[in-house]
C-alpha positions in Angstrom: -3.8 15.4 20.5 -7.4 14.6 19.8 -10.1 15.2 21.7 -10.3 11.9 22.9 -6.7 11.6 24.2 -4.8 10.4 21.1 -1.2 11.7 21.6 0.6 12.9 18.0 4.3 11.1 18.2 5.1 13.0 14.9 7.5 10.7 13.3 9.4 11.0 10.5 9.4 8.3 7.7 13.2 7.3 6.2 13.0 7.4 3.0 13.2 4.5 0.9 16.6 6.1 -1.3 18.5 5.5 2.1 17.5 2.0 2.3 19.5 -0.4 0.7 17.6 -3.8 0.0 19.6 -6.6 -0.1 17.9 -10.1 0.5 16.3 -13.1 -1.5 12.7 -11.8 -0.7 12.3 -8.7 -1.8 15.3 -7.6 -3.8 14.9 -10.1 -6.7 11.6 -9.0 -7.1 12.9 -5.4 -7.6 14.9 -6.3 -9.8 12.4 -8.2 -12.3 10.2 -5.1 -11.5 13.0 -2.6 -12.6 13.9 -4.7 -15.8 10.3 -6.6 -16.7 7.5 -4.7 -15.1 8.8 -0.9 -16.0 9.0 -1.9 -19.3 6.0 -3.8 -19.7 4.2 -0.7 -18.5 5.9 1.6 -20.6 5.6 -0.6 -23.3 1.5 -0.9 -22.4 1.3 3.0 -22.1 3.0 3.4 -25.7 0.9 0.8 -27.3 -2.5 2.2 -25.9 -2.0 6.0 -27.3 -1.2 6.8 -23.6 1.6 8.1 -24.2 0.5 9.8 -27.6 -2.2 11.7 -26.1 0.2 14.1 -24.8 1.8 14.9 -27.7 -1.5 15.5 -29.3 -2.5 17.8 -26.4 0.4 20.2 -27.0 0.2 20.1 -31.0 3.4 18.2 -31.4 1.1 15.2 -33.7 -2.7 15.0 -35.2 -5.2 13.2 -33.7 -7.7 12.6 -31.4 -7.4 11.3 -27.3 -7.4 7.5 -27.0 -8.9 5.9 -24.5 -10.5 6.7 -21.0 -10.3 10.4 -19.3 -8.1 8.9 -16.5 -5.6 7.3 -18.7 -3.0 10.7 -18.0 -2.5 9.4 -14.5 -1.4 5.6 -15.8 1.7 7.6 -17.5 2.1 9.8 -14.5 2.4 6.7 -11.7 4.5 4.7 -14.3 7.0 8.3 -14.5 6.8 8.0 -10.6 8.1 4.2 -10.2 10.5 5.3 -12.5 11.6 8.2 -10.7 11.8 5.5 -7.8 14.0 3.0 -9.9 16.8 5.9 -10.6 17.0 6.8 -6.7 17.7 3.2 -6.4 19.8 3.1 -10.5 20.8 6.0 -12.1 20.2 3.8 -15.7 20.7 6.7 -18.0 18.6 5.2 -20.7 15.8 5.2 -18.7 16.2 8.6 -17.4 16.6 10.1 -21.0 13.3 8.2 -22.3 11.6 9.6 -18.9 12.9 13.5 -20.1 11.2 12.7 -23.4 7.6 11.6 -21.9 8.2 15.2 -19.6 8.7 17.0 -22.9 5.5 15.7 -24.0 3.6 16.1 -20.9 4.7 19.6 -20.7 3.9 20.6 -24.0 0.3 19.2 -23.5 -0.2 21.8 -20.6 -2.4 24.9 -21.4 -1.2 28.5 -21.0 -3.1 28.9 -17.8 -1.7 26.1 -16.3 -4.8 23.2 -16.9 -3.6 20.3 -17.6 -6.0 17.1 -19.2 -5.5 15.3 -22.4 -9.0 13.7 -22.3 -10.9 17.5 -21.8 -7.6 19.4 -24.2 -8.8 16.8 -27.1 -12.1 15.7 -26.6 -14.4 18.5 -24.3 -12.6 21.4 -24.1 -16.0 23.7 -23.1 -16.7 20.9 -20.5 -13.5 21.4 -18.0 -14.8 21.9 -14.7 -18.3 20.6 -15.4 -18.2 16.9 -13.8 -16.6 16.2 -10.8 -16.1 12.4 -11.3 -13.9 13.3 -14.4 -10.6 12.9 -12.5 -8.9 16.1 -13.7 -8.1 16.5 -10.2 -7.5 12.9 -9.5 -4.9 13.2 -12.7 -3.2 16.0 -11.4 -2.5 14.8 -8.3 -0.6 12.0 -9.7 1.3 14.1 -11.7 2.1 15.9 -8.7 3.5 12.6 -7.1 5.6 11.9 -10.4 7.3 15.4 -10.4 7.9 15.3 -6.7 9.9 11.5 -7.3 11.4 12.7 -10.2 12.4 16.1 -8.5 14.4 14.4 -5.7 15.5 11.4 -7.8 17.2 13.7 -10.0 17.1 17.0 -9.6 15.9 18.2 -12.4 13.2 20.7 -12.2 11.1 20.1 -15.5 8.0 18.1 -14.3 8.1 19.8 -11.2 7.3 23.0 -12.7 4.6 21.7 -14.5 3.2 20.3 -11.2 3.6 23.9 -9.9 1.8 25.6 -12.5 -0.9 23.1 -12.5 -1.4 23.4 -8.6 -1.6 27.0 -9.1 -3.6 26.6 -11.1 -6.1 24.8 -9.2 -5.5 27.9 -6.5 -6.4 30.1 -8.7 -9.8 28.9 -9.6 -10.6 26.9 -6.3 -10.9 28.1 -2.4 -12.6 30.4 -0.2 -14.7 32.9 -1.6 -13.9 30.6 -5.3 -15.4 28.1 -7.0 -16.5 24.8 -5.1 -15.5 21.7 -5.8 -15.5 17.6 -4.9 -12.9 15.9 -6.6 -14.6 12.7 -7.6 -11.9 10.2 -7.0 -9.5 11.5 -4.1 -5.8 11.6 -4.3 -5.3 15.4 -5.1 -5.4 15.9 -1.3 -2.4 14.0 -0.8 -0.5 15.3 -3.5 -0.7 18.6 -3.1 0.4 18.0 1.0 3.2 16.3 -1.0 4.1 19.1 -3.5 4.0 21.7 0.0 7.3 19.8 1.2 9.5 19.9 -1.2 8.7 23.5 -2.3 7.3 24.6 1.1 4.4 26.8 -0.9 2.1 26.6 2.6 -1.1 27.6 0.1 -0.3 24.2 -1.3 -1.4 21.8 2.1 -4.0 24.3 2.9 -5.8 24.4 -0.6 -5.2 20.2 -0.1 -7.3 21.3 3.6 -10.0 23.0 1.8 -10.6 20.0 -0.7 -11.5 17.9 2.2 -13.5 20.4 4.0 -15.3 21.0 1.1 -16.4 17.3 1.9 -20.1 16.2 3.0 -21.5 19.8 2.1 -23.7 19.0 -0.9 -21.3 20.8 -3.4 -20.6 17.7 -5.3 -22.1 17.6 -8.8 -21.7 14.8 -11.9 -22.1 11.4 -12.4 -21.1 10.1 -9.1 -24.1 12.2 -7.6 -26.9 11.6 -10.3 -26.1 7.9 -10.3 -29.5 6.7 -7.2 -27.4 3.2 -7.0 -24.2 5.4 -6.2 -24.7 8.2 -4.8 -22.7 11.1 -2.2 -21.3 8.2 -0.1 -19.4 6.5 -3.1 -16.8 9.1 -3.3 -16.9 10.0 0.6 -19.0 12.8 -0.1 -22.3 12.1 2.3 -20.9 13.8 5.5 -18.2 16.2 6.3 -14.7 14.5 6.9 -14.4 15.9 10.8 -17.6 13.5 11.2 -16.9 10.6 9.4 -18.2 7.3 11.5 -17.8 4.5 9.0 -16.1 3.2 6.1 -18.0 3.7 2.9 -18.3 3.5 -0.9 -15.4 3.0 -2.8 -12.0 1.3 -1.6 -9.6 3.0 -3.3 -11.2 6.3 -2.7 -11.3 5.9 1.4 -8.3 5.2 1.6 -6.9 8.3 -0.4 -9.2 10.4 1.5 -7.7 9.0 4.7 -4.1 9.0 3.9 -5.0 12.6 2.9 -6.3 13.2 6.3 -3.9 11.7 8.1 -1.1 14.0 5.8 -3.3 17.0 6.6 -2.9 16.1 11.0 0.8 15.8 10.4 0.7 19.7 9.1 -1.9 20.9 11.5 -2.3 18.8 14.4 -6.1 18.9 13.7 -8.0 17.1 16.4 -11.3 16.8 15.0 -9.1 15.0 11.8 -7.7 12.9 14.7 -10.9 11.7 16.1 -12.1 11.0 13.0 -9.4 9.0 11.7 -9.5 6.2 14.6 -12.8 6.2 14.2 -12.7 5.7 10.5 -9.7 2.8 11.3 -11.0 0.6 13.7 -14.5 0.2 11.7 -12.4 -0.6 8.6 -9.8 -3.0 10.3 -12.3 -4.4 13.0 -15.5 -5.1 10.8 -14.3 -4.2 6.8 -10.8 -5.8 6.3 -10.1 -9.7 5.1 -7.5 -12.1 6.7 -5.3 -10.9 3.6 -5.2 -7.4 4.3 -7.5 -6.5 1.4 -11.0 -4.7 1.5 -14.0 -3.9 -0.6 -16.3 -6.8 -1.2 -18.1 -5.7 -3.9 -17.5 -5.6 -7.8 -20.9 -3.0 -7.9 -19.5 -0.1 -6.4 -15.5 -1.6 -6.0 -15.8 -1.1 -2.2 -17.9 -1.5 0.8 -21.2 -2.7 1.5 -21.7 -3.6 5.2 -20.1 -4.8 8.4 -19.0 -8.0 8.4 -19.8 -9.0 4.5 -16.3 -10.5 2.9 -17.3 -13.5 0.8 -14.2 -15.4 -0.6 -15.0 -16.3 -4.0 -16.6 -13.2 -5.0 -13.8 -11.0 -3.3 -13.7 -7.5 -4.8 -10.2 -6.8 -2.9 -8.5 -4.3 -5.7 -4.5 -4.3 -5.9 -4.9 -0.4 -5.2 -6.9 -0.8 -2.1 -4.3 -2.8 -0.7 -1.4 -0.5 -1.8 -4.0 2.5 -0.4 -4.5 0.2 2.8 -0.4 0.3 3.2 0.2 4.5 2.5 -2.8 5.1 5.2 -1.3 2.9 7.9 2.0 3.9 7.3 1.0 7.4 8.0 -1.1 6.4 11.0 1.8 4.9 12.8 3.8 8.1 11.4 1.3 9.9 13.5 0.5 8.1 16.8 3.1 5.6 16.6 1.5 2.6 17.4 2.8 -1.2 16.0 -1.0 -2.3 15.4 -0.7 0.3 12.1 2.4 -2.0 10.9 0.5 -4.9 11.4 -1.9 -3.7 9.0 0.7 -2.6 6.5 2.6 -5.9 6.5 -0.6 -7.6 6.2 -1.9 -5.9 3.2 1.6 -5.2 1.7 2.7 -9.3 1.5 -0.5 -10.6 1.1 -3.3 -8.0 -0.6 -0.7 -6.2 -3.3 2.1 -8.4 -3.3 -0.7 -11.3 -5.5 -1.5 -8.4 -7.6 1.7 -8.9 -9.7 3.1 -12.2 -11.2 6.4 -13.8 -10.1 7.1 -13.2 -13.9 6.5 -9.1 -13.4 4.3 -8.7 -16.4 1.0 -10.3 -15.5 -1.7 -8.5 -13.1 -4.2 -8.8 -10.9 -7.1 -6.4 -10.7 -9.1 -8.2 -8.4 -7.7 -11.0 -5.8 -10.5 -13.3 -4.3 -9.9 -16.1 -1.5 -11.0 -18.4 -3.5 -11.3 -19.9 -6.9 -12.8 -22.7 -9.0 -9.8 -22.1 -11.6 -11.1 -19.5 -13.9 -9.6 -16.2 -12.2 -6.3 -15.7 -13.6 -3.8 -12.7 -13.8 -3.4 -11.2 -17.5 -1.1 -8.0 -19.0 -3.0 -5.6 -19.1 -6.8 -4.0 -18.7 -8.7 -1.1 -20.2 -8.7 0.4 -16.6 -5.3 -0.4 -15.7 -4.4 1.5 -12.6 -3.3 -1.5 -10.8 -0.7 -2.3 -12.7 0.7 1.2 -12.8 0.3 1.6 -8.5 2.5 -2.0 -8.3 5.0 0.1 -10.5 5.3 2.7 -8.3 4.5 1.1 -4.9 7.2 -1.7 -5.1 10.2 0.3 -5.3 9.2 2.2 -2.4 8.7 -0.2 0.1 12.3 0.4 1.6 10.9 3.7 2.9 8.4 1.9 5.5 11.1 -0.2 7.4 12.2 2.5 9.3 10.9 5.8 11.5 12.8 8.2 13.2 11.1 8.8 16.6 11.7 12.2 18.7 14.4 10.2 20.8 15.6 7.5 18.8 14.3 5.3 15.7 12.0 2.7 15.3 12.0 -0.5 13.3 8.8 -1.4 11.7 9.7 -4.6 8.7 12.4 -6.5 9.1 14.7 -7.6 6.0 18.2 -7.8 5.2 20.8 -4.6 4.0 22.2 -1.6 4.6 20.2 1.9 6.1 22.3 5.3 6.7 20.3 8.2 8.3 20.5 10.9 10.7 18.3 10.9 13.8 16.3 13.5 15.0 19.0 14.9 17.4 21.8 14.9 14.3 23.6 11.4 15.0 24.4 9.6 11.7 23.7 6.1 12.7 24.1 3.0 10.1 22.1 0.0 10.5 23.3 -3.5 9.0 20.1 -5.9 9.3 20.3 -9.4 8.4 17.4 -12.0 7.9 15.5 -14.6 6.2 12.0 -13.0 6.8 9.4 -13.8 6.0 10.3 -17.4 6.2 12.6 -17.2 9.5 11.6 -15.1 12.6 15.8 -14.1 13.6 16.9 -10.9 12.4 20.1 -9.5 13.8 21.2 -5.9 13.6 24.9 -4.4 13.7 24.4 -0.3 14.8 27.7 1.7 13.7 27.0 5.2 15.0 29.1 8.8 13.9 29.6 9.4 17.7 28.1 6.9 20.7 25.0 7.9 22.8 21.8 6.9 24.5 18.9 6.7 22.8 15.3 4.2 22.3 15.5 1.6 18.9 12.7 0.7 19.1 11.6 -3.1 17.8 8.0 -3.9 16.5 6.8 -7.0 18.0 4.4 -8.5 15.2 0.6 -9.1 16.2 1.6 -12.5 14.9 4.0 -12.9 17.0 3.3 -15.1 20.2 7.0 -15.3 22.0 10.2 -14.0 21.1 13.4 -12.9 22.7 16.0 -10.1 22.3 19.5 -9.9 23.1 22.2 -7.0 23.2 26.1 -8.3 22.6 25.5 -11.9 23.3 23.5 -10.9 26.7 19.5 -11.9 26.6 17.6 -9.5 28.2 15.4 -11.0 30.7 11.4 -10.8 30.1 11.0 -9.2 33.6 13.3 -6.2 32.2 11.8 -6.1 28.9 9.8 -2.7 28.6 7.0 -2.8 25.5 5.5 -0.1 24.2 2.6 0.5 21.7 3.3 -3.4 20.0 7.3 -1.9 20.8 10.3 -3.8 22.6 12.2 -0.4 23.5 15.6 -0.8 23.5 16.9 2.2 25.7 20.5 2.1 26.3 24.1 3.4 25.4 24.5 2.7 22.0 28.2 2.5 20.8 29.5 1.2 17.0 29.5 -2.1 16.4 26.6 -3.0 19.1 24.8 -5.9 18.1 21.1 -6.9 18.6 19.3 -10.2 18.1 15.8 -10.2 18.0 14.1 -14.2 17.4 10.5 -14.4 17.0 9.0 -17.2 17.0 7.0 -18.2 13.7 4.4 -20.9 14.5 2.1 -22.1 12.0 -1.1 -20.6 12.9 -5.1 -21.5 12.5 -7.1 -18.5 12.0 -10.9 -18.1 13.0 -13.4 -15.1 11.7 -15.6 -13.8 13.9 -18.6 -15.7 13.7 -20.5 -12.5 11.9 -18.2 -13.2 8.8 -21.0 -15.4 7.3 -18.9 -16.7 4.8 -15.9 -18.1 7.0 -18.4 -19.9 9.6 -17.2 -23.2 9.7 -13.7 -22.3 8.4 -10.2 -21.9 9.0 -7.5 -20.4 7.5 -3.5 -21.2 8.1 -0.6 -18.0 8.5 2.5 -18.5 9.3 4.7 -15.4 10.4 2.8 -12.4 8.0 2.1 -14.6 4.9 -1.3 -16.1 4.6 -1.5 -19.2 2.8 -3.7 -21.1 0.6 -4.7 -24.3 -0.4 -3.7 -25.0 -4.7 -5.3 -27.2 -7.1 -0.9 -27.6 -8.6 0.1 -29.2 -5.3 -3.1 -31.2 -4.4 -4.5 -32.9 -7.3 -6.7 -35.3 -5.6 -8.6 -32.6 -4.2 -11.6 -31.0 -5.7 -12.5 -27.7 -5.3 -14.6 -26.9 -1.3 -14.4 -30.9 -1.7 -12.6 -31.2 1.6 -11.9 -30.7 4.8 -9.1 -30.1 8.1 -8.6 -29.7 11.5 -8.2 -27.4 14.0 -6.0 -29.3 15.8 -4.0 -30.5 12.5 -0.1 -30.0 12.9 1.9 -28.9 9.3 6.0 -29.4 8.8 7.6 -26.5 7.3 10.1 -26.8 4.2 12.1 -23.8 2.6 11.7 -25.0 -1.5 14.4 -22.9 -3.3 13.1 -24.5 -6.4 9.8 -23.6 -6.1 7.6 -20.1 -7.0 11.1 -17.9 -6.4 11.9 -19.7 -2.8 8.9 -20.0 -0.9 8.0 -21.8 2.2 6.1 -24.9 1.7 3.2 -26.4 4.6 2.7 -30.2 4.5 0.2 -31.3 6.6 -3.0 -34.1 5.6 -6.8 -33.2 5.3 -8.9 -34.6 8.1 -9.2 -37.5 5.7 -5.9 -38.3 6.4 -4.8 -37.7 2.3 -1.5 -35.2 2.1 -1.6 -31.7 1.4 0.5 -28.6 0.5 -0.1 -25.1 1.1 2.2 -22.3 -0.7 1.7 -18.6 0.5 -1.6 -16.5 -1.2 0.6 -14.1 -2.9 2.4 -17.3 -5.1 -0.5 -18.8 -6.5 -1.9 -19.2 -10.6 2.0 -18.6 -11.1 1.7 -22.0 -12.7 -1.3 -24.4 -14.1 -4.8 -23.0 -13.7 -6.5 -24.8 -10.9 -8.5 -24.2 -7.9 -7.4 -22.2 -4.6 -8.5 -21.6 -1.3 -7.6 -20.0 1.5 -10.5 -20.3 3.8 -10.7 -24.3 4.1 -13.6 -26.3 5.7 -13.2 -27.3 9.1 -13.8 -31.2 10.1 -16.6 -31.4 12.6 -15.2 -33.2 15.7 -16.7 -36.1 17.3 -16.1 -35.0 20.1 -18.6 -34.3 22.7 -16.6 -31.6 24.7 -13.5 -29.9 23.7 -10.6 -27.6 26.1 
């Protein structure tokens, strides 16, 4: 508990392997990730001397490294979407062209354990000289890889290379050793990570001492001699126990806050505690967009101050949204609390799922709220970490529906299939969910348990959500008996096999104000419906021009499911205060077609009104 009162629940995620996905939402794109995207990226990683640079590392070809010093970790989060993919497939020739990029990666590592192409090839006298280098930031992506690819499969290859390299790290790095600031966080995480499935305890608490070593003036390189940058870019102004405010870069924060929040679940810290609601409700409250996305600026690919989220000049990387989704999913790991969901659905179907094309082999790096037609996803970039994070992130996403509570379980996303897994108290239970979300609000569940007893499921009740009900066997429960908790409708009862549980919410079309200090949204609205934000497209509304039109508050939309259109989507028809139709299609769907214009934070027709209720 923190000092402040917040209460540790201490769940446990499910992971995503006992998930079975099976609906028309998310399980075709799964499969055009497994059979378009995987390739595409391994196809990318071959072309660009990615792949190569390993094999020049350990001697096995001539030549010199290609491209930037982060490129390593491209092939490592590719290797860990893989890893992914066989939990879900067991596709043999995947697997043995994975065993061949581990033979290269392992012949690239040093004797003592180091492990960079770019410093191997390039700089060899310079390792351990520049703290914005990412050699830490590389490693802790391999560590990820050779965890998934550990439990995917079993075998121990790259997971002995991720050993040797964290001991490595241990070796030269800790109390009474050298100091050091990793640049660009994710080590942190990693190594907490790399502690669980070998249960090496000097792993979390060397991942401890890299955050401590936090706001101390240790930090040294480029990062830290750049005057426009700075300590704060990289979360290195102030010491992590006193963080106030979200700062610097995106991507960065939010490693350094899922790291935190991974380092609380080891060691109930509650200074960490403290400092991570802090941290949350300055980035949700005054730093986050309707979309679930963050960072404003291109300059410093992050944060500049309260309140600033212009649309058309949106920063909002694809990894800051994926980061956005591991940090709250750990939060409501740790205090389990619905509002942390909220955040993950938010960012997950709206701020990453537009990173990647319906297609699976077109990107976004950067996803603005609007555009005059000219921004437009493309296959591949110099700097291509997003593409590699959607690789990895996507096939994961079964392992967030899903927490196992001290008493029960929890469910956090609703879609359709199969789930097996223990509880905490042993009981096998098997959950059979079936749905239409994110289009339709009624999901019902059939609970088939190994022996029958009382426990808490645990339903999250979206922020979204205005009214719902929930039945048990055909019986509503009425609202006067209804007991809520944290965003929760608890379910405590004697559960036997084949119970069934019907839970409808409501899923209004909504209009959605800023607060009037988001100087770029006054005079605006924006339309959700259920989790998925939507936006206005040049495609579906050719008499518009772009900003060149206007709709009203009080402006009612018809809903139509269009099988035929952008994979199955939702369509809202409603008319402009002009009275002229118009369509909206969710934000995550659009410039999958014709370039043209989008919006999704529309002008707002003045009334004429004198007074308005």
């Amino acid at each position: 508990m923190g000092k402040h009162g917040h209460k540790l629940e201490g769940w446990q995620g499910v992971p995503f392997n006992k998930v079975n996905i099976e609906d028309s939402f998310w399980r075709p794109r799964l499969e055009v990730l497994k059979t378009i995207t995987m390739r595409a990226c391994l196809d990318q990683c071959e072309r660009t001397g990615r792949i190569a640079n390993f094999a020049k590392a350990g001697g096995l070809v001539d030549g010199s490294h290609e491209g930037r010093y982060y490129n390593d970790s491209d092939v490592y989060k590719v290797l860990e979407g893989a890893a992914y993919s066989l939990m879900i497939d067991r596709d043999p020739s995947l697997e043995i062209e994975i065993d061949h990029i581990i033979d290269l990666i392992a012949a690239a590592q040093e004797e003592d354990g180091y492990l960079s192409t770019y410093y191997t090839l390039k700089a060899p006298k310079l390792k351990w000289t520049d703290m914005e280098k990412h050699e830490m930031y590389n490693g802790g992506h391999l560590l990820e890889a050779a965890v998934a690819y550990y439990e995917a499969t079993g075998k121990r290859a790259l997971l002995n290379v991720a050993c040797k390299l964290a001991d490595h790290y241990d070796n030269l790095f800790g109390p009474q050793k050298r100091h050091w600031v990793e640049g660009h966080e994710e080590i942190e995480l990693a190594l907490v990570k790399l502690y669980r499935v070998t249960g090496e305890e000097r792993y979390w608490k060397l991942a401890l001492w890299l955050l401590e070593e936090r706001g101390n003036g240790h930090g040294v390189g480029m990062i830290w001699e750049k005057e426009e940058w700075g300590p704060a870019y990289c979360q290195d102004d102030v010491p992590v126990r006193d963080i106030e405010t979200v700062k610097g870069h995106a991507v960065r924060a939010m490693y350094l806050f899922t790291a935190m929040a991974d380092v609380v679940h080891v060691s109930e810290d509650p200074a960490y505690v403290d400092a991570l609601h802090r941290v949350w409700h300055h980035t949700v409250e005054c730093n986050m967009y309707v979309t679930g996305g963050i960072g404003p600026s291109k300059h410093n690919e992050g944060f500049t101050h309260d309140y600033d989220l212009p649309n058309d000049s949106a920063y909002c990387e694809t990894c800051a949204a994926i980061a956005m989704v591991f940090w709250n999913h750990r939060m409501n790991l740790l205090f389990g609390d619905a509002k942390y969901m909220d955040v993950v659905e938010r960012s997950m179907l709206n701020g990453a799922l537009t990173g990647i094309s319906l297609s699976g082999d077109r990107f976004f790096y950067v996803n603005p709220l609007a555009s005059e037609g000219n921004h437009h996803r493309v296959e591949w970039f110099d700097t291509s970490c997003c593409p590699t994070n959607i690789v990895r992130f996507l096939p994961s996403i079964g392992g967030y529906l899903y927490a196992i509570t001290k008493q029960g379980l929890a469910i956090n996303l609703y879609t359709s299939g199969k789930s097996s897994f223990k509880l905490s108290h042993g009981n096998q239970v098997e959950l059979n969910m079936q749905t239409e979300y994110p289009w339709d609000g009624a999901v019902g569940i059939e609970v088939q348990l190994e022996k029958n007893e009382a426990f808490p499921i645990s339903m999250r009740i979206p922020g979204w959500c205005r009214s719902y009900k929930a039945s048990v066997n055909g019986q509503v429960i009425p609202i006067a008996d209804l007991r809520i908790e944290k965003g929760y409708l608890v379910l405590d009862r004697l559960w036997k096999s084949g119970d069934q549980i019907e839970f409808v919410m409501e899923m209004a079309v909504q209009v959605v104000r800023s607060r009037q200090e988001v100087e770029a949204n006054r005079g605006r609205l924006a339309i959700q419906r259920g989790p998925l934000v939507y936006c206005l497209e040049q495609e579906d509304n050719k008499d518009f021009n772009y900003d060149d039109f206007t709709i009203r508050s009080d402006g009612s939309f018809a809903t139509e499911y269009r099988s035929d259109l952008l994979g199955g989507i939702v369509v809202l028809s409603g008319q402009d205060s002009h009275g002229r139709p118009c369509n909206l299609i969710p934000y995550y769907a659009w410039d999958n077609r014709n370039p043209g214009f989008m919006q999704v934070w529309m002008r707002e027709a003045e009334s004429p009104a004198i007074y308005s209720i």
